[in-house]
Wavefront OBJ file of the C-alpha trace (Angstrom):
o trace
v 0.000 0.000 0.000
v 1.006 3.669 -0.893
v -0.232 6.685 0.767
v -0.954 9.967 -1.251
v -0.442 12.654 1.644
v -2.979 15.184 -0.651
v -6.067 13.059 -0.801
v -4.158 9.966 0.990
v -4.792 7.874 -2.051
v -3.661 4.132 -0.929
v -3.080 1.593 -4.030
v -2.964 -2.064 -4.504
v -1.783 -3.632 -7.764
v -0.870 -7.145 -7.896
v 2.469 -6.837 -9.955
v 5.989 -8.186 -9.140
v 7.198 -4.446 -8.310
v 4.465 -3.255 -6.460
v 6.382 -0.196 -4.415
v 7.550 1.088 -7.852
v 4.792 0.775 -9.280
v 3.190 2.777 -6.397
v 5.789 5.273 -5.844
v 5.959 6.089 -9.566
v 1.839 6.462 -9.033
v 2.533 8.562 -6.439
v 4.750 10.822 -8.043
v 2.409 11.174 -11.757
v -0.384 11.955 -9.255
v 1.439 15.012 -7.736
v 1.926 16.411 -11.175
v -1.750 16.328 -12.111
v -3.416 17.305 -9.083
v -4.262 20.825 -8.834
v -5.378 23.431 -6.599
v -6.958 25.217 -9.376
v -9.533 22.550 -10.261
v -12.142 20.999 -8.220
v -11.444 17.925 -6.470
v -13.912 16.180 -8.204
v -11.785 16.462 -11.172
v -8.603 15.824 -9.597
v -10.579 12.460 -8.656
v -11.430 12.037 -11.981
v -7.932 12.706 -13.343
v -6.390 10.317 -10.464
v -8.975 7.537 -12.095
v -7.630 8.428 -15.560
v -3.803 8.116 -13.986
v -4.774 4.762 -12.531
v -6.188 3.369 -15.346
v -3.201 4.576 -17.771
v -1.475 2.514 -15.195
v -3.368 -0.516 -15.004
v -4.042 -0.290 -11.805
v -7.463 -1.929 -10.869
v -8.312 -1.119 -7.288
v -7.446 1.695 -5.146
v -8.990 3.955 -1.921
v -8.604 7.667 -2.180
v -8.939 8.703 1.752
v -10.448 12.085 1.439
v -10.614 15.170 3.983
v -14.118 14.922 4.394
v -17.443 12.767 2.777
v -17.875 13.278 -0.630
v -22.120 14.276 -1.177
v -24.092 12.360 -3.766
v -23.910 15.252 -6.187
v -19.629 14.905 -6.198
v -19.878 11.358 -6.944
v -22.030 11.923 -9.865
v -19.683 14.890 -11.019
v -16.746 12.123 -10.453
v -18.592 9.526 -12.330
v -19.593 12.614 -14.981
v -15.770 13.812 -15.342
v -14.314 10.112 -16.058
v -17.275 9.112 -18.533
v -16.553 4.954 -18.549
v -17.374 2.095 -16.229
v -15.788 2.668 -13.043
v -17.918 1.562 -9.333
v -16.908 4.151 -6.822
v -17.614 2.857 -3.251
v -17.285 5.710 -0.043
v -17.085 4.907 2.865
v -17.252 7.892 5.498
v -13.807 9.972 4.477
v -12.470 6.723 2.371
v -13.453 6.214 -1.763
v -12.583 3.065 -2.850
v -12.254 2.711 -6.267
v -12.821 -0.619 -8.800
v -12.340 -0.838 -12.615
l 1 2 3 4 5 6 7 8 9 10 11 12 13 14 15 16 17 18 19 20 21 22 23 24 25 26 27 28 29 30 31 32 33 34 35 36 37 38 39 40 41 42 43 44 45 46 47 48 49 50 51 52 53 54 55 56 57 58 59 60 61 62 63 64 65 66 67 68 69 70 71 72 73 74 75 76 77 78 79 80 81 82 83 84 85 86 87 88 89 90 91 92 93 94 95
């Protein structure tokens, strides 16, 4: 497991070099997340990251809840099959 210390994004990946797989995550995910967009998008751009890195499961731990309306924004920015699961400050995401 990796932590993301913005949204504390935590990754699994079953792959024979899993901590470089999710330090280089890590590190691609700092360069795309931004302060100037809404963190619905950033979500959606960390799902985009993930994907372009096969990963297939991960939990983005989150500063607060997300509401119904910013899942469906999330589920609205990323536009393919994707089942986003939160639980209190924790989304766990499945492709």
């Amino acid at each position: 497991y990796g932590v993301l210390p913005i949204f504390g994004v935590v990754t699994r990946k079953s792959a024979h070099n899993k901590l470089e797989t999710v330090d280089y995550f890590k590190e691609l995910a700092l360069q795309i997340i931004s302060t100037q967009v809404s963190d619905e998008m950033n979500i959606a751009r960390l799902l985009v990251l993930a994907e372009q890195q096969n990963i297939k499961h991960f939990t983005i731990q989150l500063p607060y809840s997300l509401s119904e309306h910013q899942i469906a924004l999330i589920y609205t920015e990323y536009r393919k099959p994707v089942s986003l699961h939160q639980e209190n400050d924790f989304l766990q995401v499945r492709f």
